[in-house]
N, CA and C atoms as an extended XYZ file, in Angstrom:
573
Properties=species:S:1:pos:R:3:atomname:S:1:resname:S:1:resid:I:1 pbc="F F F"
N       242.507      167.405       92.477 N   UNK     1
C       243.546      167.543       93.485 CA  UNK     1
C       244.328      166.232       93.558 C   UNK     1
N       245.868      166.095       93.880 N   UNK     2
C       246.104      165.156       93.848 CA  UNK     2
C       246.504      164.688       95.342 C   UNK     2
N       245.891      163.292       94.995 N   UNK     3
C       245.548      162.559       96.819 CA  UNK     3
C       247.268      162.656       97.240 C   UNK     3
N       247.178      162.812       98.668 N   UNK     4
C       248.523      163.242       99.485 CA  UNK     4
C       249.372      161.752       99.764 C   UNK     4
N       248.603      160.436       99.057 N   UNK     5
C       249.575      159.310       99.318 CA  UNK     5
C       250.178      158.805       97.940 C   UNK     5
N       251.094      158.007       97.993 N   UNK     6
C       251.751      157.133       96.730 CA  UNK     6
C       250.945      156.458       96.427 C   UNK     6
N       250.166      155.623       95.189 N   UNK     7
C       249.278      154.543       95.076 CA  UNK     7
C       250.280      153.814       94.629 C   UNK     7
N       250.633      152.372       96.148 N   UNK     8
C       251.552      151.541       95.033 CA  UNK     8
C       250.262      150.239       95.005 C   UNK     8
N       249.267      150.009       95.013 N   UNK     9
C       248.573      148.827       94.862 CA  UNK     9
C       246.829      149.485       94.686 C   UNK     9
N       246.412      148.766       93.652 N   UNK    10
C       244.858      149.123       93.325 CA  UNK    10
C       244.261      147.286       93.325 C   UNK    10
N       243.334      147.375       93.927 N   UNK    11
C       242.720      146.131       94.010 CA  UNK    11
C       241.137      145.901       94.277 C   UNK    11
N       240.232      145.070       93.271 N   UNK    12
C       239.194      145.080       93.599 CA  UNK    12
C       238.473      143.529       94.748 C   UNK    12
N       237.971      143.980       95.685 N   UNK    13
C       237.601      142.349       96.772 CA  UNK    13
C       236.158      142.362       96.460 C   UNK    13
N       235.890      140.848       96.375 N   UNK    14
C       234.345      140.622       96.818 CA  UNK    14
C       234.070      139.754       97.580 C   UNK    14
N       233.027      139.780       98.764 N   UNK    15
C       232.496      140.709       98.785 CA  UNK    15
C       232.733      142.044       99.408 C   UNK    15
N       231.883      143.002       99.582 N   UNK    16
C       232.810      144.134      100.309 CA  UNK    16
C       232.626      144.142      101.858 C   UNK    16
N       231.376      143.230      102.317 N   UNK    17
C       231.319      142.944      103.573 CA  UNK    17
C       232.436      142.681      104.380 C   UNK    17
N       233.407      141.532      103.551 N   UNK    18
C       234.691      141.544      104.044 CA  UNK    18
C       235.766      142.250      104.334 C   UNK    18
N       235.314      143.429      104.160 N   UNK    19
C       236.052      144.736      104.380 CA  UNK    19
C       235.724      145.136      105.577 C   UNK    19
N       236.618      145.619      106.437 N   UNK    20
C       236.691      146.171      107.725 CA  UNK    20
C       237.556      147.488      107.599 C   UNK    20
N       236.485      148.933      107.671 N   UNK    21
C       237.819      150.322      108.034 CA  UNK    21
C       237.692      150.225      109.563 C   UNK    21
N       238.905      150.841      109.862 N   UNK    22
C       239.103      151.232      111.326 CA  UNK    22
C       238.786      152.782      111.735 C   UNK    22
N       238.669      153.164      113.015 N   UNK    23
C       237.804      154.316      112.935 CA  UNK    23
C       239.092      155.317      112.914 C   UNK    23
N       240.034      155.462      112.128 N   UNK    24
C       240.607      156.238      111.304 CA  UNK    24
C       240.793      156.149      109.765 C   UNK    24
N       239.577      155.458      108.909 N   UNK    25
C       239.609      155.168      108.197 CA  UNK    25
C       240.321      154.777      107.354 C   UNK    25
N       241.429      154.077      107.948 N   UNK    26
C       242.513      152.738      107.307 CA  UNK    26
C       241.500      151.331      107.348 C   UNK    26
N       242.332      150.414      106.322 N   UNK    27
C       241.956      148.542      106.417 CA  UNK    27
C       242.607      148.005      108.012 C   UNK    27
N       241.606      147.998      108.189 N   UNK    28
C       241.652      147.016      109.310 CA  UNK    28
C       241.576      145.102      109.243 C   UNK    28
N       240.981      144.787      108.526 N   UNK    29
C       240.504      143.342      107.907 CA  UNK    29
C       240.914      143.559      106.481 C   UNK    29
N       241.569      142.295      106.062 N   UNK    30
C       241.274      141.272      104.822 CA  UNK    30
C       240.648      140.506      104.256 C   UNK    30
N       240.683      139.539      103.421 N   UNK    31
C       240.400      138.418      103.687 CA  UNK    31
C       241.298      137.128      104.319 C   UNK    31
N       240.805      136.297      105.450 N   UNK    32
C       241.586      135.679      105.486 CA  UNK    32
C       243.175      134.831      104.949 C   UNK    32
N       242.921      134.654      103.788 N   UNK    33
C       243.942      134.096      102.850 CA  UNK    33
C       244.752      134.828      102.378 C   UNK    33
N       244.347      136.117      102.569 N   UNK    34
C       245.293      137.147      101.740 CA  UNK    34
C       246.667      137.631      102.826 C   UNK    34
N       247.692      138.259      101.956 N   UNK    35
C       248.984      138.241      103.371 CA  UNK    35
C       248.493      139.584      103.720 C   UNK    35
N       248.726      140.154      104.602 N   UNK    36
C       248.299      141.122      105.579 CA  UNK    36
C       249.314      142.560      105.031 C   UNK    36
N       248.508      143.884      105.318 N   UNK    37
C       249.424      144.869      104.482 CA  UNK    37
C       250.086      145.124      105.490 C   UNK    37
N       251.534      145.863      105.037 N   UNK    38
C       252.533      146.517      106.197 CA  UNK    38
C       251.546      147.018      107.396 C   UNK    38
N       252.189      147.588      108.504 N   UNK    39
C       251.750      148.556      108.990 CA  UNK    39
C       251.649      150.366      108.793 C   UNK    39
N       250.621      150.811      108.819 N   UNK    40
C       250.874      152.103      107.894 CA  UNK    40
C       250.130      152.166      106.779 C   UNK    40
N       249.605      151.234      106.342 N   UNK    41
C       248.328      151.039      104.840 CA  UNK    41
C       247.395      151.896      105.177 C   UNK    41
N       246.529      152.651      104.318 N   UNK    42
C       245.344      153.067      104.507 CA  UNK    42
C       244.289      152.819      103.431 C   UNK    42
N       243.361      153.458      103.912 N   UNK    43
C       242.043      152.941      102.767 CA  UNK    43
C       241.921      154.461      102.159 C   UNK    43
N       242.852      155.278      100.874 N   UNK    44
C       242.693      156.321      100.338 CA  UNK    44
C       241.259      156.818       99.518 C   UNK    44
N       240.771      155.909       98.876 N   UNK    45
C       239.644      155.686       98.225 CA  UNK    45
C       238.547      154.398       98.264 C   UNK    45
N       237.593      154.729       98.413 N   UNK    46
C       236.606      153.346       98.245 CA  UNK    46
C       235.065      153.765       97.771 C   UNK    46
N       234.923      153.027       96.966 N   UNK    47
C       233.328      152.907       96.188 CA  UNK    47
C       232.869      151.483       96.101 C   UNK    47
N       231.690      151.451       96.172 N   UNK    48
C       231.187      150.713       96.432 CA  UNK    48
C       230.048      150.106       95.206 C   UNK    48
N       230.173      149.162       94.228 N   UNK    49
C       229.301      149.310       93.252 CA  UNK    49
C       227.979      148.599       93.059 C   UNK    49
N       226.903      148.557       92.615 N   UNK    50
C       225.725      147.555       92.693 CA  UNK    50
C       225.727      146.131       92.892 C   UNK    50
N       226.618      145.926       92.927 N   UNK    51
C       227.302      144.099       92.751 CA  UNK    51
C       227.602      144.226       94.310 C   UNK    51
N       227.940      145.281       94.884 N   UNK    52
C       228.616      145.547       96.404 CA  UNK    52
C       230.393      144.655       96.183 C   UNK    52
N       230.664      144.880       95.079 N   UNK    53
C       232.004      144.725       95.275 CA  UNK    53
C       232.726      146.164       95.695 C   UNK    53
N       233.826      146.174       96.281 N   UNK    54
C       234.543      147.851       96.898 CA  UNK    54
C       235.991      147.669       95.941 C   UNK    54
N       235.754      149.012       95.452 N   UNK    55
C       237.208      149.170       94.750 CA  UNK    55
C       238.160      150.102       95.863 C   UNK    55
N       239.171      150.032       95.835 N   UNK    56
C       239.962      150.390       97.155 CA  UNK    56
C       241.863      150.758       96.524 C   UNK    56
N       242.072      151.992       97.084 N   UNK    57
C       243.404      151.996       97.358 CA  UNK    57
C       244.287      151.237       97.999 C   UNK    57
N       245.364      151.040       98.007 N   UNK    58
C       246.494      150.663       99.259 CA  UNK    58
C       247.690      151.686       98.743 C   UNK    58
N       247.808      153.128       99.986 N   UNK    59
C       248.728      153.155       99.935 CA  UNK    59
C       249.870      153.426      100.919 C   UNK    59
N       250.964      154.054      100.565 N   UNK    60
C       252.449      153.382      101.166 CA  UNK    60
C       252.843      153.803      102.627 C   UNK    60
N       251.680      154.884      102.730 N   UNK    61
C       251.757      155.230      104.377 CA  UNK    61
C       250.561      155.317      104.686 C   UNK    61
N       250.090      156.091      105.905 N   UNK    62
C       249.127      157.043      106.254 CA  UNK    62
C       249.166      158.159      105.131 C   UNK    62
N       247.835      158.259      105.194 N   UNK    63
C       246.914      159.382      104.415 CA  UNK    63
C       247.376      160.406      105.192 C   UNK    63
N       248.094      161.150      105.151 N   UNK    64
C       248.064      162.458      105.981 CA  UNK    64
C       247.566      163.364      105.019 C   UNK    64
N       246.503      164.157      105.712 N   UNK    65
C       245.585      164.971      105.162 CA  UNK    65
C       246.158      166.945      105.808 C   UNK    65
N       246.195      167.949      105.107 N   UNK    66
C       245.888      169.053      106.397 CA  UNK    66
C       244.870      169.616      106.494 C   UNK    66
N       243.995      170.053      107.058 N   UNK    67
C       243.130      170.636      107.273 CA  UNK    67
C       243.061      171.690      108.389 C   UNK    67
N       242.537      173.010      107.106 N   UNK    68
C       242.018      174.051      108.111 CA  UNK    68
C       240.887      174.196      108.291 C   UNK    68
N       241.285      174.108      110.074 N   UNK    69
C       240.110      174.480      110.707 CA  UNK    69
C       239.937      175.754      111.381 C   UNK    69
N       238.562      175.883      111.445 N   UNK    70
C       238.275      177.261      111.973 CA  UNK    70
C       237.514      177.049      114.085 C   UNK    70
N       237.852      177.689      114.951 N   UNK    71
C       237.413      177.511      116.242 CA  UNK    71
C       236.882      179.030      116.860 C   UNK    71
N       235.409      178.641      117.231 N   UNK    72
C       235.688      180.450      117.290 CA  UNK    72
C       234.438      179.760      118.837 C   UNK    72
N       234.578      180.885      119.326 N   UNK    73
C       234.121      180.702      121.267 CA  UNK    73
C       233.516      182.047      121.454 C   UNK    73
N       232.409      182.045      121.822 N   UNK    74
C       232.048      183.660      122.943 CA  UNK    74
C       231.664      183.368      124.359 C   UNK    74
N       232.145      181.922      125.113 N   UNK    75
C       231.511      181.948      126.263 CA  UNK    75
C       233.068      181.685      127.139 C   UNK    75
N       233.321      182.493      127.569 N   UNK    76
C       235.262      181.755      128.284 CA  UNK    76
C       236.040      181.279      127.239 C   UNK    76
N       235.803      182.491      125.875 N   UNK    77
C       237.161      182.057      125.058 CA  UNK    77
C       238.194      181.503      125.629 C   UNK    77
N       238.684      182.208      126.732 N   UNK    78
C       240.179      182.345      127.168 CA  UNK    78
C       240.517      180.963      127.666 C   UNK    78
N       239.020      180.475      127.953 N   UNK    79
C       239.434      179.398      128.197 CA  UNK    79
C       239.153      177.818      127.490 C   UNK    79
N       238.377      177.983      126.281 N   UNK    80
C       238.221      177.161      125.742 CA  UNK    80
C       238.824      177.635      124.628 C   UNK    80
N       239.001      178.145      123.602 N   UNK    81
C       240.163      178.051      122.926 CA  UNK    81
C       241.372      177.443      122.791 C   UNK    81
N       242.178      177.343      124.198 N   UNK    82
C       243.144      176.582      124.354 CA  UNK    82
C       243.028      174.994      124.687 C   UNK    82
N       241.870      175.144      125.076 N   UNK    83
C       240.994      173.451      125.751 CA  UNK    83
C       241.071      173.037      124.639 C   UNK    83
N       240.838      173.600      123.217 N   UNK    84
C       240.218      172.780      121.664 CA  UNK    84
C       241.411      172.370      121.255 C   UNK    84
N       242.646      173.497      121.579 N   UNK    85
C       243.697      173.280      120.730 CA  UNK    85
C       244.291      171.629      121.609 C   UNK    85
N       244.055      172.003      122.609 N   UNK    86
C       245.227      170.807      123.208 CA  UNK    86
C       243.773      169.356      123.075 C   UNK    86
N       243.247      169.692      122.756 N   UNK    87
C       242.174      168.308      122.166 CA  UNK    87
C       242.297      168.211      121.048 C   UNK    87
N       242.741      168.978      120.452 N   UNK    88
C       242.906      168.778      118.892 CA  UNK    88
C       244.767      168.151      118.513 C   UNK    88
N       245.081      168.916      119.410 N   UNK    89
C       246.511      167.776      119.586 CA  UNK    89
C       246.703      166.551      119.694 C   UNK    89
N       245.736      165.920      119.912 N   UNK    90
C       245.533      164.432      119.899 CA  UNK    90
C       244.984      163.527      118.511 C   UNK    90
N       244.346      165.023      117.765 N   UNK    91
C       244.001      163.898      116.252 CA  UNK    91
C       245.042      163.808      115.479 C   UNK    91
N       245.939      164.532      115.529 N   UNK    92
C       247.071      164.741      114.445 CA  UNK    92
C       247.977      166.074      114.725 C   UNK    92
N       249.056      166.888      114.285 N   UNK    93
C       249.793      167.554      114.592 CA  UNK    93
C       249.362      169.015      114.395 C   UNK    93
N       249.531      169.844      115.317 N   UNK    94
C       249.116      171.419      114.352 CA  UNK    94
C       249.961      172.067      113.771 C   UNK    94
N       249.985      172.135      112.556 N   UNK    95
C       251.334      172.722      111.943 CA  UNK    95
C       251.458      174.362      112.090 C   UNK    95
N       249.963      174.757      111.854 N   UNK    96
C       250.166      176.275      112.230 CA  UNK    96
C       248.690      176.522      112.519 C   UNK    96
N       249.124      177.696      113.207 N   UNK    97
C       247.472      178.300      113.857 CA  UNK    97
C       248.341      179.987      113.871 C   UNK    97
N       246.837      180.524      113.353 N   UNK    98
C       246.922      182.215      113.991 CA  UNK    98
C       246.587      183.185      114.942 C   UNK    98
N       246.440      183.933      115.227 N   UNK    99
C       246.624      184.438      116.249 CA  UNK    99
C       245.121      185.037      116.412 C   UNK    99
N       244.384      185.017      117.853 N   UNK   100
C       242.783      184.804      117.936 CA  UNK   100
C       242.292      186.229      117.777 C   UNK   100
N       241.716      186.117      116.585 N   UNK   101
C       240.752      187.703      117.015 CA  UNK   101
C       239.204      187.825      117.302 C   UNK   101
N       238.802      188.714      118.048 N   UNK   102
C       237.849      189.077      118.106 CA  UNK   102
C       236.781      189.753      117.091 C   UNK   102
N       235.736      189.086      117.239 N   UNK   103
C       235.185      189.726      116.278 CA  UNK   103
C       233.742      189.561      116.399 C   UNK   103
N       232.557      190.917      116.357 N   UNK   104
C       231.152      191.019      116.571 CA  UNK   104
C       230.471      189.388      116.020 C   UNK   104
N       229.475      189.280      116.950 N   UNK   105
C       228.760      188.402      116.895 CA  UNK   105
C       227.559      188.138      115.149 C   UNK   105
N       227.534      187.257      114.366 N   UNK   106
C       226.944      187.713      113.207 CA  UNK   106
C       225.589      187.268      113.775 C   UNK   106
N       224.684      187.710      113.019 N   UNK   107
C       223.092      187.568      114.107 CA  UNK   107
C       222.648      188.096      115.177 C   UNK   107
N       221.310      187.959      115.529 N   UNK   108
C       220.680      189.254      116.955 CA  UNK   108
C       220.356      187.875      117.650 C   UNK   108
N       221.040      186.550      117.716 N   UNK   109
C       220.878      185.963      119.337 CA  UNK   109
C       221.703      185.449      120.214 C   UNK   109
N       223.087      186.133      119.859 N   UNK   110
C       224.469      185.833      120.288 CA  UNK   110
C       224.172      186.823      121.599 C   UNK   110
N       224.637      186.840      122.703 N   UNK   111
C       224.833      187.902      124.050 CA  UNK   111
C       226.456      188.430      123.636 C   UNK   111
N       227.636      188.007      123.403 N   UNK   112
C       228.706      188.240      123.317 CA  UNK   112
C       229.568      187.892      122.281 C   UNK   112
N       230.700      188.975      122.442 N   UNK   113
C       231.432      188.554      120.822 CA  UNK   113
C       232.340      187.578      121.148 C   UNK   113
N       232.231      186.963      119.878 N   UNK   114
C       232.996      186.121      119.530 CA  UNK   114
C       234.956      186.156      119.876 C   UNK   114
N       235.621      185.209      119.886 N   UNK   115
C       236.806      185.243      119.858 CA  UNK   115
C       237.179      183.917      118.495 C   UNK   115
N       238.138      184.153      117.440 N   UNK   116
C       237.765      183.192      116.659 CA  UNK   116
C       239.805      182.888      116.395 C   UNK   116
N       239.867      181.651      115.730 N   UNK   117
C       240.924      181.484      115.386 CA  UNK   117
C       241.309      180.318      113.880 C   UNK   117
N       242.365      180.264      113.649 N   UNK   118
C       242.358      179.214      112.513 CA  UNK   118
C       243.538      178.904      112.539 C   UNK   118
N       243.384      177.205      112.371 N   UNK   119
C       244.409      176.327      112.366 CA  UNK   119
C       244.550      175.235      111.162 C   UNK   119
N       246.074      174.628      111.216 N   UNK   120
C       246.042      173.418      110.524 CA  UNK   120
C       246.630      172.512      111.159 C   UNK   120
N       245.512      171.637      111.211 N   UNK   121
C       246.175      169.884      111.496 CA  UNK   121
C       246.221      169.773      110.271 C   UNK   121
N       247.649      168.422      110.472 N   UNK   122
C       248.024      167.518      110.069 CA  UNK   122
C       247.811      166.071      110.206 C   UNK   122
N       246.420      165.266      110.129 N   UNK   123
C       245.607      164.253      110.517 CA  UNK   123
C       245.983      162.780      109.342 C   UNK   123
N       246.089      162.252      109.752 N   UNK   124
C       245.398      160.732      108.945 CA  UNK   124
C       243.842      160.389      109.045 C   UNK   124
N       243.464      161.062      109.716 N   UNK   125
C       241.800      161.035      109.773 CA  UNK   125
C       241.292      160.922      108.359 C   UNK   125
N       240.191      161.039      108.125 N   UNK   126
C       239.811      160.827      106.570 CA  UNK   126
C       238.731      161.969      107.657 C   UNK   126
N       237.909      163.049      106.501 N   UNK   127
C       237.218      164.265      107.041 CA  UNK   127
C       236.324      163.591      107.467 C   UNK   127
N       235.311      162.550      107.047 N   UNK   128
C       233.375      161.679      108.157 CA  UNK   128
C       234.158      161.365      110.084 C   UNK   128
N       235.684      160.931      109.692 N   UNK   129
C       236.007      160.639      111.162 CA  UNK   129
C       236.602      161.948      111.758 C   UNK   129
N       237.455      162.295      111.292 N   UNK   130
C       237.432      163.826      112.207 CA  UNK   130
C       236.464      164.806      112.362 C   UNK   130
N       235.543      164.701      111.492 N   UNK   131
C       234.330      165.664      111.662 CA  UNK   131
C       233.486      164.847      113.316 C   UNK   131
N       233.134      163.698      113.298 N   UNK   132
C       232.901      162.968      114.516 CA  UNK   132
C       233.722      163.033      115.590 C   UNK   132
N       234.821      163.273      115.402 N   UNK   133
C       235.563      163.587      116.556 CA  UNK   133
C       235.871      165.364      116.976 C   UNK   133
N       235.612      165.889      116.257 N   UNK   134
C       235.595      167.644      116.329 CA  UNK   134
C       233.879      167.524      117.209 C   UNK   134
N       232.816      166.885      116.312 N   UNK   135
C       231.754      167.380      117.704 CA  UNK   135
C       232.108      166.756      119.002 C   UNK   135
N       232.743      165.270      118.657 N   UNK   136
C       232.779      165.054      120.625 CA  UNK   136
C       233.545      166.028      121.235 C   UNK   136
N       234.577      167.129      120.715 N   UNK   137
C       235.449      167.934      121.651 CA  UNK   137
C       234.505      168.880      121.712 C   UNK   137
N       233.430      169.175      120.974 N   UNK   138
C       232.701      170.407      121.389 CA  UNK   138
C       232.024      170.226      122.247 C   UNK   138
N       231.274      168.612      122.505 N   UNK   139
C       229.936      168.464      123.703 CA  UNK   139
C       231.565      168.293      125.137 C   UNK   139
N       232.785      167.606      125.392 N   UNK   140
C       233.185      167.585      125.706 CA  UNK   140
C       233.395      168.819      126.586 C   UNK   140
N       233.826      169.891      125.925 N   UNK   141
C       233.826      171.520      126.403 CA  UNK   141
C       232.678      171.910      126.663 C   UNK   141
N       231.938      171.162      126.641 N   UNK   142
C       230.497      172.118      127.062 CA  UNK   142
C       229.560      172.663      126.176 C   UNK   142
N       229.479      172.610      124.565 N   UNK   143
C       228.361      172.584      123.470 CA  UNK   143
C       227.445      171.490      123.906 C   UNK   143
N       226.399      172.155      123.537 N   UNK   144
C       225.261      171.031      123.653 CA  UNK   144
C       226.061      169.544      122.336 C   UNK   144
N       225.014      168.695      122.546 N   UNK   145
C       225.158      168.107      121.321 CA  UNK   145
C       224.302      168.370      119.895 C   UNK   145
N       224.817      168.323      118.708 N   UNK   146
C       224.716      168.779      117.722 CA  UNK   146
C       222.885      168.261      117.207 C   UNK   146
N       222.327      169.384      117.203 N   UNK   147
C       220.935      169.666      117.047 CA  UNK   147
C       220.586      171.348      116.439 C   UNK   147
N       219.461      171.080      115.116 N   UNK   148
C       219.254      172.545      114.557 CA  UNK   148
C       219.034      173.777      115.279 C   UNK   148
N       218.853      173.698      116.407 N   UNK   149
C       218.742      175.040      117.521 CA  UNK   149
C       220.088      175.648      117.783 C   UNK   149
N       220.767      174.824      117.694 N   UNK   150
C       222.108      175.214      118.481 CA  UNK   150
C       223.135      176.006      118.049 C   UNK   150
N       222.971      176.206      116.300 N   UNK   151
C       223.670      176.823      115.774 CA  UNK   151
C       223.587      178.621      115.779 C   UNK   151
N       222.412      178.655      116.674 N   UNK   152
C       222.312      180.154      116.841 CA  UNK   152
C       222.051      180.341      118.169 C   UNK   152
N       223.069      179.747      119.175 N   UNK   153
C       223.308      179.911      120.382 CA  UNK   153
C       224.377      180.116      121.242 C   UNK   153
N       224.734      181.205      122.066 N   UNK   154
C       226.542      181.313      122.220 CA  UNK   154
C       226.991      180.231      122.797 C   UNK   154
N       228.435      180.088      122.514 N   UNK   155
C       229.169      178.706      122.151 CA  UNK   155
C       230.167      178.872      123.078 C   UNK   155
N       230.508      177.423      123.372 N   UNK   156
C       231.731      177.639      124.280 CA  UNK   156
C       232.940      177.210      123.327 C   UNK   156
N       232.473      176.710      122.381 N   UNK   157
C       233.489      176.451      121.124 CA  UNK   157
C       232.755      175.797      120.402 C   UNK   157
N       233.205      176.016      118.749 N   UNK   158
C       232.935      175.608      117.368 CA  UNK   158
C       233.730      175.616      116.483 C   UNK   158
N       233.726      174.229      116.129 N   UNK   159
C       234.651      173.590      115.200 CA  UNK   159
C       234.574      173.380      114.120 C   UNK   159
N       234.960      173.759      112.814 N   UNK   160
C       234.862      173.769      111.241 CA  UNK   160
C       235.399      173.131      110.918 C   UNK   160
N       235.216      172.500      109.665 N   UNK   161
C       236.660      171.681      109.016 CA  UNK   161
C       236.533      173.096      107.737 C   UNK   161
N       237.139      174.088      107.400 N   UNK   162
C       237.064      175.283      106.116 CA  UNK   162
C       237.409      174.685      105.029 C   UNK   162
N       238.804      173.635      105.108 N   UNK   163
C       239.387      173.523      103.725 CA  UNK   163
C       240.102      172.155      104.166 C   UNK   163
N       240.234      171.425      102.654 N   UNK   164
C       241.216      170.246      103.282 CA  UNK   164
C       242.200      170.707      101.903 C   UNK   164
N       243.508      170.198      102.052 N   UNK   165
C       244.812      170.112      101.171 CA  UNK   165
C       245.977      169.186      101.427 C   UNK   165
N       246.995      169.284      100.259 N   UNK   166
C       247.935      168.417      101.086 CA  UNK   166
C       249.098      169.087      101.739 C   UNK   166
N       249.092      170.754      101.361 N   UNK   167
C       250.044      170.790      102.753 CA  UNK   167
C       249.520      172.543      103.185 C   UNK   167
N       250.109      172.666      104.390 N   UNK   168
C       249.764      173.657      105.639 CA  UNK   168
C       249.737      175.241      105.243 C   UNK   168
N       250.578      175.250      103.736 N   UNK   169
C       250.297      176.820      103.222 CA  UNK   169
C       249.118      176.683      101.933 C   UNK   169
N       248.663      175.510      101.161 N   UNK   170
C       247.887      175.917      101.162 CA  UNK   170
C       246.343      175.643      101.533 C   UNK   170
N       246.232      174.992      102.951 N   UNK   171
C       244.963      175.321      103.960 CA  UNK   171
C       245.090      176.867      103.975 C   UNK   171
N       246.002      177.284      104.384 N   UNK   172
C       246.429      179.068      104.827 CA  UNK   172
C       245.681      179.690      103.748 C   UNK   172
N       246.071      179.617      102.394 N   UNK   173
C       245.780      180.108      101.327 CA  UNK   173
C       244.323      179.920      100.623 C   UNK   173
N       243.234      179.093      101.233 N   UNK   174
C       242.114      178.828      101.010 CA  UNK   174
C       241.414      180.003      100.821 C   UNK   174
N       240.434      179.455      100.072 N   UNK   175
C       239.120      180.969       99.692 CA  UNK   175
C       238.246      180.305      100.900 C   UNK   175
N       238.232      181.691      101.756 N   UNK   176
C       236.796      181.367      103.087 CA  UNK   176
C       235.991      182.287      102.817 C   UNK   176
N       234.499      182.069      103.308 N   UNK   177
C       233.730      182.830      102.776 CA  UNK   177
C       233.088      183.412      104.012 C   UNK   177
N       232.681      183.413      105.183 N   UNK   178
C       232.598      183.663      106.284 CA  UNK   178
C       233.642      184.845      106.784 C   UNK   178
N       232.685      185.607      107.112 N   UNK   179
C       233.711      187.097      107.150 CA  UNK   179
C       234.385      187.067      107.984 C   UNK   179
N       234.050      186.423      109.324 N   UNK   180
C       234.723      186.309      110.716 CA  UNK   180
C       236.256      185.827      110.244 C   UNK   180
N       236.145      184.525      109.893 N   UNK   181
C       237.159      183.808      109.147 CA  UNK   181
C       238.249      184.447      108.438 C   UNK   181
N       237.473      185.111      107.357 N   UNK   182
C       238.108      185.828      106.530 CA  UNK   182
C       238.965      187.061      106.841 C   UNK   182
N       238.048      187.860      108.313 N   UNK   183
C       239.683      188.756      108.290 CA  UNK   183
C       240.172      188.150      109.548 C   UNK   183
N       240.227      186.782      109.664 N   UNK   184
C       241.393      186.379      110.769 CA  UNK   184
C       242.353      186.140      109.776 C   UNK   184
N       241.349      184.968      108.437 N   UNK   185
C       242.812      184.372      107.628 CA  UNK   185
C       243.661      186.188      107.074 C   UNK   185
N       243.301      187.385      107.300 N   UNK   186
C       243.750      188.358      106.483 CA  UNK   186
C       244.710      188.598      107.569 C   UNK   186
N       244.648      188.902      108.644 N   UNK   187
C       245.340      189.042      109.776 CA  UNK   187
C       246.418      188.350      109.993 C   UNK   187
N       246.128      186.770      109.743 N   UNK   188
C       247.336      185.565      109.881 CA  UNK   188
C       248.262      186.145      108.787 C   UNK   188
N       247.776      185.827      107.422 N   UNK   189
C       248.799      186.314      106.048 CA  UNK   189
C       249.151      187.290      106.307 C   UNK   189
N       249.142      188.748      106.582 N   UNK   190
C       249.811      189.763      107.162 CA  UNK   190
C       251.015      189.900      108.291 C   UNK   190
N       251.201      188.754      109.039 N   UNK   191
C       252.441      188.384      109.770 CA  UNK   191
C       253.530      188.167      109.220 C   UNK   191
C-alpha cells in the first residue's frame, strides 16, 4: 500500500533513546544540535534495530490516515451511538458514516439486539494511538474497561478499527468479515 504522506527526508539517529513520539505519533524531540522540523512533520515509519539505532521517516505533513470504523451498541443505542460519533469528532474528521442498522445479537449472552453502524475518520493518529483512544471513549460511555469477559457482554458501545486506507471510498470498499458489518457495509453501498 502506498503510505498517504510525501517522503521528502529519510534519516538514520543514534541513539534512538533520543527520540521522542508524541502521543499522536509524530517527532516530538531531536537531537539537540539538529534544526528543528517544520510544524506538521510526522514519524511515518520507525524500526528499531539491534544496535537500537531508529530508522525514521520525515514527512511533509501529517500522516492523515482513514479509517473504517465499525460502532455497534445494544444498551441505549439511541443514545450512545451519537455520544461515539461526537467523541470521535475530536480524533480527526468523519468523512462518511452510514446509516445504523439493526441487527440480531451473534451469541446466546447478549439480552438485546444490537444497533450497529460504520464510519470513516480521517485521523493523523497512527492505529496503537487511536486504538487507545477508541477504548477510553468506550469506558467513557459506560463499557467496562477492556478485559476477556467483556467481549460477550451487552455493550453500551464498541469500537473497531475494520480497515485502514488512504482515502474514504476505499475504507467503504473494504472486505469485512463479520456479518453484522457486512450487511450494514451492503446497505451503505446501496444508497
Amino acid at each position: 500500500m502506498t503510505p498517504p504522506c510525501t517522503i521528502i527526508n529519510e534519516a538514520i539517529i543514534k541513539p534512538a533513546g533520543q527520540i521522542k513520539t508524541n502521543d499522536r505519533g509524530g517527532i516530538s524531540h531531536f537531537f539537540p544540535n539538529w534544526p528543528q522540523p517544520q510544524a506538521g512533520l510526522c514519524l511515518d515509519s520507525l524500526r528499531c534495530n539491534t544496535d537500537a539505532d531508529a530508522c525514521f521517516f520525515l514527512t511533509d505533513k501529517y500522516c492523515m490516515r482513514c479509517y473504517l470504523l465499525g460502532l455497534g451498541s445494544n444498551l441505549e443505542p439511541h443514545k450512545h451511538l451519537p455520544g461515539a460519533i461526537t467523541e470521535l469528532a475530536h480524533l480527526g474528521r468523519i468523512t462518511a458514516q452510514s446509516p445504523v442498522v439493526t441487527t440480531a445479537p451473534v451469541g446466546d449472552t447478549f439480552h438485546h439486539e444490537f444497533c450497529n453502524q460504520l464510519l470513516v475518520l480521517e485521523s493523523d493518529l497512527l492505529p496503537g494511538p487511536l486504538k487507545q483512544r477508541l477504548q477510553h471513549i468506550e469506558v467513557k460511555l459506560g463499557r467496562e474497561p477492556k478485559n476477556p469477559g467483556r467481549k460477550t457482554k451487552d455493550r453500551t458501545i464498541d469500537i473497531d478499527i475494520l480497515a485502514t486506507a488512504n482515502t474514504a471510498e476505499e475504507c467503504r470498499q473494504a472486505t469485512l468479515e463479520e456479518p453484522y458489518y457486512l450487511r450494514v457495509q451492503q446497505q451503505w453501498q446501496a444508497l
